[in-house]
C-alpha positions as CSV (number, residue, x, y, z in Angstrom):
1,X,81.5,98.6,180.4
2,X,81.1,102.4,181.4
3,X,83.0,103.8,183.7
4,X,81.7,106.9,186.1
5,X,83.3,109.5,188.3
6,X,81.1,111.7,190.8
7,X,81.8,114.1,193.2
8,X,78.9,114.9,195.6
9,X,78.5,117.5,198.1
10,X,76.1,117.4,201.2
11,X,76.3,121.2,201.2
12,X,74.2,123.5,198.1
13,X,76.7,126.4,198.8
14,X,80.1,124.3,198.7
15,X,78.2,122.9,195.4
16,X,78.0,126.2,194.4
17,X,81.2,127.6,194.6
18,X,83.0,124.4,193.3
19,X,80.7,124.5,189.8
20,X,80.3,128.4,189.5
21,X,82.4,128.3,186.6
22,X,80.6,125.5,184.6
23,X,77.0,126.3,185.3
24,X,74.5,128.0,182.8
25,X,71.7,129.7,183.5
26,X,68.8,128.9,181.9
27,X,66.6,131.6,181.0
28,X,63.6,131.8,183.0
29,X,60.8,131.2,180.2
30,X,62.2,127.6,180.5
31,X,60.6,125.2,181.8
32,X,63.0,122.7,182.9
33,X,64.0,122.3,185.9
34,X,67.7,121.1,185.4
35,X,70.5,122.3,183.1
36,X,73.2,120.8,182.1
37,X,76.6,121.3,180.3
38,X,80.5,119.4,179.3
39,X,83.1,121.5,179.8
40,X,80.7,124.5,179.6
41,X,79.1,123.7,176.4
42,X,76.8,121.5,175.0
43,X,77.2,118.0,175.2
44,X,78.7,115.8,172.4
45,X,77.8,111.9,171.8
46,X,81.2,112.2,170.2
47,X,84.7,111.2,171.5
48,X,86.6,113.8,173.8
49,X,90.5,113.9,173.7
50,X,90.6,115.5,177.0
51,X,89.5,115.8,180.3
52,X,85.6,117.0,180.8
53,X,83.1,118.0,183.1
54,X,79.7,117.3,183.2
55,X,77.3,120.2,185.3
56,X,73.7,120.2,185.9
57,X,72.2,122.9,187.5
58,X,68.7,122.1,189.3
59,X,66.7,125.6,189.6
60,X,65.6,126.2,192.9
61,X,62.0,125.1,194.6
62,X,61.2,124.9,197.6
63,X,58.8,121.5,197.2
64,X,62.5,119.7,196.0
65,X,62.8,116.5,198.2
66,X,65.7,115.0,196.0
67,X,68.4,115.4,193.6
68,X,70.0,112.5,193.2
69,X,72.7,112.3,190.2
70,X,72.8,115.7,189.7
71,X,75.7,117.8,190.6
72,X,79.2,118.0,188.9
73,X,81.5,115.5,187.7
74,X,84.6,115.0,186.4
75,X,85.7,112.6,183.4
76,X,89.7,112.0,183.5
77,X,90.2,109.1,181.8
78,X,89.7,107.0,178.7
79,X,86.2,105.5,178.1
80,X,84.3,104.1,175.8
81,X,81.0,105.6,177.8
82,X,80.3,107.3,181.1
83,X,76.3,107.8,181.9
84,X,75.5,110.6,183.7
85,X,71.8,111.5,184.5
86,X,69.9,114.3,187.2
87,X,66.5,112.6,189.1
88,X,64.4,115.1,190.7
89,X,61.9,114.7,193.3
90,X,58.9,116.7,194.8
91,X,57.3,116.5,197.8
92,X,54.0,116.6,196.0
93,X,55.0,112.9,195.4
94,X,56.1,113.5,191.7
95,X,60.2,113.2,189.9
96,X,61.7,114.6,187.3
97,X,64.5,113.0,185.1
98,X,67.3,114.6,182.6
99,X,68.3,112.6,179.4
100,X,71.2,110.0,179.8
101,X,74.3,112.0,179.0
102,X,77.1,109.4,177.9
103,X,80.4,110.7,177.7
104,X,83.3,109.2,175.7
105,X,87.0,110.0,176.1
106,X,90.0,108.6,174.6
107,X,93.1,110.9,175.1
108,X,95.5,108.2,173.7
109,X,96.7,108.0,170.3
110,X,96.9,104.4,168.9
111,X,99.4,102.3,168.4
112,X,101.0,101.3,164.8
113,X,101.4,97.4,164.7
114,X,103.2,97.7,161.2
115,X,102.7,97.8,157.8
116,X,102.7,95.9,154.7
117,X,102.0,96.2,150.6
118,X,99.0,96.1,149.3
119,X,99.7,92.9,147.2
120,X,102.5,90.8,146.8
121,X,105.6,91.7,144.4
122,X,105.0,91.1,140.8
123,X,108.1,89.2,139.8
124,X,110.9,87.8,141.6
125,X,110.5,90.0,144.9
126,X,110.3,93.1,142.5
127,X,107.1,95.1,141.9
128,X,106.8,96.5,138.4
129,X,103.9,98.9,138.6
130,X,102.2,101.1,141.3
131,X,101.5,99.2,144.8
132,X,100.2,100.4,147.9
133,X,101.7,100.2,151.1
134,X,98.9,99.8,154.3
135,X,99.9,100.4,157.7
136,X,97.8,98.6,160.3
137,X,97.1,100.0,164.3
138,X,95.9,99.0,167.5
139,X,93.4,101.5,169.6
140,X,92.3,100.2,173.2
141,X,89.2,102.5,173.5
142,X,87.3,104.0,170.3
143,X,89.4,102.3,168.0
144,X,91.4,102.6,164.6
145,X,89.5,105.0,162.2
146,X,92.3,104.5,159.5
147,X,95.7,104.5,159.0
148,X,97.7,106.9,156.5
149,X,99.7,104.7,153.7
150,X,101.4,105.9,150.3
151,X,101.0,104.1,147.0
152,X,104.3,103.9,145.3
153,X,105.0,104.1,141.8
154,X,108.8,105.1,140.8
155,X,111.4,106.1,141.0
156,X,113.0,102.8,140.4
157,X,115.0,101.9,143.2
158,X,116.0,98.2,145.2
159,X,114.9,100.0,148.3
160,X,112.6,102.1,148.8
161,X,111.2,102.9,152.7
162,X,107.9,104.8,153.8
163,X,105.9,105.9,156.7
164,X,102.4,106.1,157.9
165,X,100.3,106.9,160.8
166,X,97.1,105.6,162.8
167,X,94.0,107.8,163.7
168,X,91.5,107.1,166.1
169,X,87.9,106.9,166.2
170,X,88.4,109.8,168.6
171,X,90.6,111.7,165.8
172,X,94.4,110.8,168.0
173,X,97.2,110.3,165.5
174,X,100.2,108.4,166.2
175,X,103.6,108.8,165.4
176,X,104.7,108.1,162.2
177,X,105.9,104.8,161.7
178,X,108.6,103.1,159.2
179,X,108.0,99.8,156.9
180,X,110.1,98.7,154.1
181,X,112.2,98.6,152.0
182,X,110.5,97.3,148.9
183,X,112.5,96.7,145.5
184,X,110.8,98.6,142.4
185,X,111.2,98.6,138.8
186,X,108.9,99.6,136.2
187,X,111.4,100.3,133.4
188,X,111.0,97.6,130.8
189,X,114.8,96.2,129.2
190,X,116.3,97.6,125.9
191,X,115.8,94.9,123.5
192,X,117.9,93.9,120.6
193,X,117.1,91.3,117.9
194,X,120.1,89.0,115.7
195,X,119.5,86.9,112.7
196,X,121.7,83.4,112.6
197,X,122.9,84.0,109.1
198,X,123.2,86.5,106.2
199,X,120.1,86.2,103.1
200,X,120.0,83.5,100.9
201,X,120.2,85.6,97.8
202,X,120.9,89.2,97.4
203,X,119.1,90.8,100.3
204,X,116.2,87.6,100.3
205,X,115.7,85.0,102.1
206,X,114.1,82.0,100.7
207,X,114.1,79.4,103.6
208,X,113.2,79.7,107.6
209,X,116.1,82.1,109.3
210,X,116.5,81.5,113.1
211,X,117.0,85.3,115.2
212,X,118.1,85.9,118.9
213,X,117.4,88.3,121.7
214,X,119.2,90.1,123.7
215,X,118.6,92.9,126.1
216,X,120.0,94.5,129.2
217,X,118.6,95.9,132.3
218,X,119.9,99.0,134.5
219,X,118.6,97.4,137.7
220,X,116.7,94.7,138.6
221,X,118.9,92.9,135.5
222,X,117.5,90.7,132.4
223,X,115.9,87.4,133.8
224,X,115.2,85.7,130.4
225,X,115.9,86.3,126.3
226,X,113.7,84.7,123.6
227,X,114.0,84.5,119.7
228,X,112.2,82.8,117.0
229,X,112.4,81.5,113.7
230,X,111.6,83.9,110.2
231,X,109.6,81.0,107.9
232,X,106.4,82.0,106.1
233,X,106.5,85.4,106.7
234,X,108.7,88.5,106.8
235,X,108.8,89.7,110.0
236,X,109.2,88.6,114.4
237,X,109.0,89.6,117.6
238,X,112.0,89.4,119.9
239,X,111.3,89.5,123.6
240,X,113.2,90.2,126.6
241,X,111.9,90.1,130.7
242,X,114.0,91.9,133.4
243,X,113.5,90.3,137.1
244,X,110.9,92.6,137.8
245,X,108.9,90.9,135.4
246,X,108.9,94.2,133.4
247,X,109.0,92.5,129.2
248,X,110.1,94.6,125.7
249,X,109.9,93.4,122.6
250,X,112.0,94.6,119.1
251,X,110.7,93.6,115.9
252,X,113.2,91.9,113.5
253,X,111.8,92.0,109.8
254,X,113.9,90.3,106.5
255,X,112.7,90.4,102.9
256,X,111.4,86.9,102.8
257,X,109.9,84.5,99.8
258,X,110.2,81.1,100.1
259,X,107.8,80.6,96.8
260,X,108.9,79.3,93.3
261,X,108.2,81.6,90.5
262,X,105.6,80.3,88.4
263,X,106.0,79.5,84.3
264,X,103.4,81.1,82.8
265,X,103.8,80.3,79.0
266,X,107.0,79.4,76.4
267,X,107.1,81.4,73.2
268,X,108.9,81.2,70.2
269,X,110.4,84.2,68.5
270,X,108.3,83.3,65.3
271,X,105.9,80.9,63.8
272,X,107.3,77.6,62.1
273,X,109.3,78.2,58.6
274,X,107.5,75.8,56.7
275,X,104.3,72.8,57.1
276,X,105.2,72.9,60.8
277,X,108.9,72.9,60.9
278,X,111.8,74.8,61.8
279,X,114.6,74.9,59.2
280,X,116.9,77.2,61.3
281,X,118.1,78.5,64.8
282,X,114.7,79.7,66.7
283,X,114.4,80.8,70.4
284,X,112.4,79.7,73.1
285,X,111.6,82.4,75.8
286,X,110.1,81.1,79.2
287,X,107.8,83.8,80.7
288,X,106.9,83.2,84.6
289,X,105.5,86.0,87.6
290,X,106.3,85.7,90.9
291,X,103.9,87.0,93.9
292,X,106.2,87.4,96.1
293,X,110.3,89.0,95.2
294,X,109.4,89.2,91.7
295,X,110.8,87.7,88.7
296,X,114.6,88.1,88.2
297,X,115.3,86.1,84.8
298,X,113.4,83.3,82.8
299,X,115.5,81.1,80.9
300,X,115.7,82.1,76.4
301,X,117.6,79.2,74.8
302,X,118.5,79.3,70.9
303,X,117.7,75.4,69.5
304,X,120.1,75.0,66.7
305,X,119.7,71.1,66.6
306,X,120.4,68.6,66.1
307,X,117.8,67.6,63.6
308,X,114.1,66.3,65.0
309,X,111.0,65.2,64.1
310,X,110.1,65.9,68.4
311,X,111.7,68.0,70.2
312,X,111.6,70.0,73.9
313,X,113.4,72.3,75.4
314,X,113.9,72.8,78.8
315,X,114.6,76.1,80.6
316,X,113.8,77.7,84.5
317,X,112.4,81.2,85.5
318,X,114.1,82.5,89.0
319,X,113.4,84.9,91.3
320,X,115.0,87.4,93.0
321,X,114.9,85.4,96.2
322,X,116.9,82.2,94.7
323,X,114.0,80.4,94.2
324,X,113.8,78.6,90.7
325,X,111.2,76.9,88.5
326,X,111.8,74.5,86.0
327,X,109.3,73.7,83.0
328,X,109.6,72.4,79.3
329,X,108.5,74.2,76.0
330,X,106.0,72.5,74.1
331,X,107.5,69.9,71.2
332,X,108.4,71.1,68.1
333,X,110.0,70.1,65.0
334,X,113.4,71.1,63.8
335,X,115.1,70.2,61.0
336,X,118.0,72.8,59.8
337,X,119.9,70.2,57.2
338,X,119.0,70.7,53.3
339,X,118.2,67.6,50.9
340,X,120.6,66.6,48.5
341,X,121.1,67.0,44.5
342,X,123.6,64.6,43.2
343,X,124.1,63.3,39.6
344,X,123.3,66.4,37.9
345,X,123.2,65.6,34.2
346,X,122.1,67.6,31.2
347,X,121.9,67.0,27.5
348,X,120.3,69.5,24.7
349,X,119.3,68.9,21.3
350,X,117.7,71.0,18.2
351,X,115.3,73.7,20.7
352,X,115.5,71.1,24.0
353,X,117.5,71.4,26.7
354,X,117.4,67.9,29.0
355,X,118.4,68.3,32.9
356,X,118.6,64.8,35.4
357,X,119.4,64.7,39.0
358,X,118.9,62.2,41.7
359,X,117.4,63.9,44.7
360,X,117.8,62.6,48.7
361,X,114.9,60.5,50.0
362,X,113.6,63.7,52.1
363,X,113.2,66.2,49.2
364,X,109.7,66.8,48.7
365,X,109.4,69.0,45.8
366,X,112.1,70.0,42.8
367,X,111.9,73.5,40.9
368,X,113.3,74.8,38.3
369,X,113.6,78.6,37.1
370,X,115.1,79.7,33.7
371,X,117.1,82.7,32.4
372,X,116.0,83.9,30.1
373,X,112.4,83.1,30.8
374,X,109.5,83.0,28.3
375,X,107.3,85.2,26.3
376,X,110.6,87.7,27.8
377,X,110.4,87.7,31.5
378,X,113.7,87.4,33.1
379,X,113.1,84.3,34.8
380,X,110.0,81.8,34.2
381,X,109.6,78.6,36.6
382,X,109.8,75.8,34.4
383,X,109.3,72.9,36.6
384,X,107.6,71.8,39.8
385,X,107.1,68.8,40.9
386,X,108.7,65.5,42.1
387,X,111.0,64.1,39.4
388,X,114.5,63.2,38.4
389,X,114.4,64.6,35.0
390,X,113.3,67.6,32.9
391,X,113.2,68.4,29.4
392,X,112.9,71.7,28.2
393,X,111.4,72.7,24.7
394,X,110.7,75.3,22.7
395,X,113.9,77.4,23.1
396,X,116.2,78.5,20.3
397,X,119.6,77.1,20.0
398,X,122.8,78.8,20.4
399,X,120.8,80.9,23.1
400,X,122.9,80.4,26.9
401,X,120.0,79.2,29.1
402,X,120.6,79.3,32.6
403,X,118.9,76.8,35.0
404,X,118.2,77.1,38.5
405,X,117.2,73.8,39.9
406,X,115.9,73.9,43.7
407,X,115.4,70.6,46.0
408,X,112.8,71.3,49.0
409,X,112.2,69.1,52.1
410,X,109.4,69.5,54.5
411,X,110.9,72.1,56.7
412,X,111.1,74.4,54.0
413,X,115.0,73.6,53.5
414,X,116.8,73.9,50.1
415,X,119.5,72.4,47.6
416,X,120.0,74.7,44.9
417,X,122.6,74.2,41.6
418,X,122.4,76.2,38.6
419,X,123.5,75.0,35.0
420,X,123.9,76.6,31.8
421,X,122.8,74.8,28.7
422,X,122.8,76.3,25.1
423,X,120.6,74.1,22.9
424,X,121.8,73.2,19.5
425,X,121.7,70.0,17.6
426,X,123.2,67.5,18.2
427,X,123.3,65.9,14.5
428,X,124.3,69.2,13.5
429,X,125.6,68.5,9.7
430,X,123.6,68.8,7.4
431,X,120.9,71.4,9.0
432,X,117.8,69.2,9.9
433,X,115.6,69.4,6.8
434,X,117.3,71.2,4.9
435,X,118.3,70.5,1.2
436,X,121.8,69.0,-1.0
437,X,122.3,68.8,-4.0
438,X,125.9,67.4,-3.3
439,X,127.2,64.3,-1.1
440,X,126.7,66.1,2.6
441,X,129.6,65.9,5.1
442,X,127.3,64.2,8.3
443,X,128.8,65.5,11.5
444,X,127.6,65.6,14.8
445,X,128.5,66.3,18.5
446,X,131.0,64.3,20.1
447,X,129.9,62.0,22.2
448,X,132.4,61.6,25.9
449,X,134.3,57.8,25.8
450,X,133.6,57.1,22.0
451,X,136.2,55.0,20.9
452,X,134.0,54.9,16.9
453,X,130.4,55.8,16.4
454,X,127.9,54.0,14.1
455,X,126.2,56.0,11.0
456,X,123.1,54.9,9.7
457,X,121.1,56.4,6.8
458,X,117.8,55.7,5.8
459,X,116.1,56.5,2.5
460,X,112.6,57.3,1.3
461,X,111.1,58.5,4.7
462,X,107.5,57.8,4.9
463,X,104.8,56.4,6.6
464,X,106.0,53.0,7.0
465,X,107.3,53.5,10.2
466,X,109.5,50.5,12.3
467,X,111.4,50.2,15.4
468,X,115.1,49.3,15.1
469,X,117.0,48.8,18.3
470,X,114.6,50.7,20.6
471,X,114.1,53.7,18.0
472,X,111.2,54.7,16.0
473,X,112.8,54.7,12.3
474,X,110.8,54.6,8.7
475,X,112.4,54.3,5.1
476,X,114.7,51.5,3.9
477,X,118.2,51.7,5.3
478,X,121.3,52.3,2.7
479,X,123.9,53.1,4.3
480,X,125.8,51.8,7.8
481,X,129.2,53.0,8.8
482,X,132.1,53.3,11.6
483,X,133.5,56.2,11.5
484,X,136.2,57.1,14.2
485,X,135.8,61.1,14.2
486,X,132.6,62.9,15.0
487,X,132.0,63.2,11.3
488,X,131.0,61.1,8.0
489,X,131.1,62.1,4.6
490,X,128.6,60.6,2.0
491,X,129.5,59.7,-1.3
492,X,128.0,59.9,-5.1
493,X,127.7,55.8,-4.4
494,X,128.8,53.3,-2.3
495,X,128.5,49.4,-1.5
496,X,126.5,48.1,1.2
497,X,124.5,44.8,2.4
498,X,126.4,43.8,-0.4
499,X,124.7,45.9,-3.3
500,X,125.6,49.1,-5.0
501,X,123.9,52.3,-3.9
502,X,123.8,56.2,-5.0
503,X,123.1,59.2,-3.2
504,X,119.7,59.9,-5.3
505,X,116.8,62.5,-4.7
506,X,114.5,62.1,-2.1
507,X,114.4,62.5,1.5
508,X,117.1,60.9,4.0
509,X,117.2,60.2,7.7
510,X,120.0,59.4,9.6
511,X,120.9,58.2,13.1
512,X,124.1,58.4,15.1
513,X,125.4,55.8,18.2
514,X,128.5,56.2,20.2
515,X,130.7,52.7,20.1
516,X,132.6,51.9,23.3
517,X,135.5,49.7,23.4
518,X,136.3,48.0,21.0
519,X,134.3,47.7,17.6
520,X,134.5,43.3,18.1
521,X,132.8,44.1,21.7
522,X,129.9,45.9,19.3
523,X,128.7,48.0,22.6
524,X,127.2,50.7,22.2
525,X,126.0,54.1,24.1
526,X,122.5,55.4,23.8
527,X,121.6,57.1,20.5
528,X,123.1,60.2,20.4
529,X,120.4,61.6,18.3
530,X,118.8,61.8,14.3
531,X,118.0,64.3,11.8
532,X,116.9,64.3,8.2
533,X,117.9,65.9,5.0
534,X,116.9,66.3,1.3
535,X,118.6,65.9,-1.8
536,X,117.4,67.7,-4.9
537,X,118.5,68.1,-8.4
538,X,121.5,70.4,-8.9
């Protein structure tokens, strides 16, 4: 709705003295009729913030019937549009019209209804990061153009007050205005993070470690603490939020390896000693890797027994976390405990030397070295093999012959005994083969546990040869006696089987047995041996 003030005068001069000071005068190369002017200016379609007055000047002619609307007036209040327009008319019948001139005042500022932020708090009636704040107005005639409003972000405070104005369309400002206060924190919490126990080993941990949070807050205070649990992996995030909804974190991190080492191989400080055995104390080493605290220690036993055709040993490689692995070597055979020689006998003769033994049921070979050795070497290996007898030959008598005699079981293990033997004959009296022309003294070894020994002489040696109580004998027997003493002497003749004999030329063997017991038992020991002699002419 517009709203118009006029003031019209019925007389041109009172007209003219009353609008003197507004009126322009329009050159006279123009060609309209009327002028016109606000407040002595041009007119604006914009607001005025004051009083105005509107002028039109009609030129003067003489054929001017009419001037309706034209004149001066006056506009002293608001409005949102005052029309103002000069008609002309002639007498000739014709009119002339100005433009529409619309005025608009508003000389009142508006009115602040409040004001209010831009959104609503973040967190607990707290904002955490930059907000505006909007102040809203009220303007009866051209209306709020915009209001002035801050946008707020820090210092923290719990109140925090601002002001704003409202401009017009017309360019009026009110008076500032108050709204608030607001509570504002944008400062995150201090943040500290707690495990629930010490490591597990040394400075590891090897199973899931719970930790805690805990902060603090220098104004809107903490609202909320959360923790975790370390399990799988090393390291955590601890979180605190204040009641601004402001949130910090603080990273907790512990050496962590919840992984058993791995055993990578078992060694054994050298290969078997002998066909697959071990004879004495060997170690087993474990060897292992670990990905993730490394290796502190794998497990090197010593097996000293007992003895074992199948064996295992068992050991662990750890790491430096606390974890541990346990494995088992591959089997093996151990078997530290010699074989046996018992019984060791000898015996020699003319050139033989005669060793026996009995061996344990796990020796599997026997040898035997001599010192002297042959053809001069220190030492000669006489004897290998599986037996429980040996008889050397060949060697001279009243030579000392040392023996050696070494028992062998799989593993490589050994008995060893030494003996001395020096060979001689053992029918030693007269020399074997050798020539008398007198009655010989016979005399031989003694034999141990003889209580008598039993002579026997046989004449004419040839090749009519006979066995005679399991020994190989040829000739004709002449002669069989009981002596008591290691000795026997023959005689020029003598009675026997009931005839006469004499000690004639020709060649003579003869055989000694030990007797045991008594003679009436007639027991008798193995022979104890035989040589052979010849008697010539003197």
């Amino acid at each position: 709705m517009k709203r118009e003030m006029k003031l019209g005068f019925r007389y041109p001069l009172a007209l003219l003295l009353i609008c003197l000071p507004f009126l322009v005068f329009v050159p006279a190369a123009s060609a309209d009729p009327v002028t016109w002017s606000c407040n002595g200016g041009g007119c604006s379609a914009g607001w005025y913030t004051s009083n105005v007055v509107v002028a039109f000047f009609v030129a003067p002619d003489n054929t001017i019937t009419g001037t309706p609307g034209c004149g001066v007036f006056s506009v002293t209040s608001d409005t949102s549009g005052a029309d103002f327009q000069c008609r002309i008319t002639y007498s000739t019948g014709g009119s002339y019209s100005t433009p529409v001139i619309t005025v608009k005042r508003d000389a009142t500022p508006p009115a602040v209804s409040g004001g209010s932020p831009s959104r609503g708090p973040d967190a607990n009636g707290w904002y955490n990061h930059p907000v505006g704040i909007n102040f809203n107005g009220t303007d009866a005639t051209s209306g709020v153009a915009g209001c002035s409003g801050p946008s707020y972000g820090g210092p923290d405070t719990a109140a925090a007050s601002f002001t704003g104005t409202c401009t017009d369309q017309a360019g009026n400002t009110s008076a500032p205005a108050s709204f608030g206060p607001i509570k504002y924190d944008a400062t995150a919490p201090s943040v500290s993070a707690s495990l629930s126990r010490g490591p597990d080993f040394g400075d590891w941990y090897n199973h899931p470690v719970d930790f805690g949070a805990s902060g603090s807050d220098n104004l809107s205070g903490i609202a909320s603490c959360s923790g975790g649990s370390l399990g799988g992996g090393g390291s955590g995030t601890a979180r605190c939020t204040d009641n601004a909804g402001n949130s910090a974190t603080a990273g907790v991190g512990v050496k962590y390896d919840g992984s058993a080492p791995s055993i990578d191989s078992v060694t054994f400080d050298r290969p078997p000693d002998s066909n697959g055995w071990y004879n004495h104390p060997v170690q087993v080493v474990f060897h292992g890797s670990d990905g993730g605290s490394g290796v502190s220690s794998c497990t090197a036993a010593t097996y000293a027994g007992p003895d074992t055709a199948s064996t295992t040993v068992n050991g662990t490689c750890g790491d430096n976390a606390g974890n541990n692995t346990g494995g088992t070597s591959p089997a093996f055979k151990y078997d530290s405990t010699p074989p046996t020689l018992t019984n060791l006998g000898t015996d020699w003769d003319d050139g033989t030397a005669t060793l026996s033994w009995t061996a344990s049921g796990d020796t599997k070979e026997i040898d035997i070295d001599r010192a002297p050795g042959k053809d001069g070497a220190p030492t000669t290996t006489v004897f290998k093999g599986l037996a429980s007898s040996f008889e050397d030959t060949g060697l001279q008598n009243k030579v000392k012959y040392v023996y050696t005699i070494t028992g062998l079981d799989e593993a490589g293990n050994k008995a060893v005994d030494t003996i001395s033997i020096v060979p001689g004959a053992k029918l030693y009296s007269p020399a074997r083969g050798g020539s008398v022309t007198n009655p010989p003294l016979l005399a031989w070894r003694p034999y141990p546990g003889a209580s008598y020994y039993n002579v026997q002489v046989y004449f004419g040696v040839g090749n009519a040869v006979r066995r005679v109580a399991s020994v190989t004998v040829s000739g004709r027997k002449v002669l069989s006696a009981w002596p008591v003493k290691p000795h026997y002497r023959l005689k020029k003749t003598w009675k026997w089987n009931k005839k006469k004999r004499a000690l004639a030329r020709g060649h003579y063997r003869w055989y000694v047995y030990p007797g045991l017991g008594k003679r009436s038992a007639n027991k008798y020991g193995p022979l104890i041996g035989s040589s052979d002699f010849f008697v010539t002419k003197r």
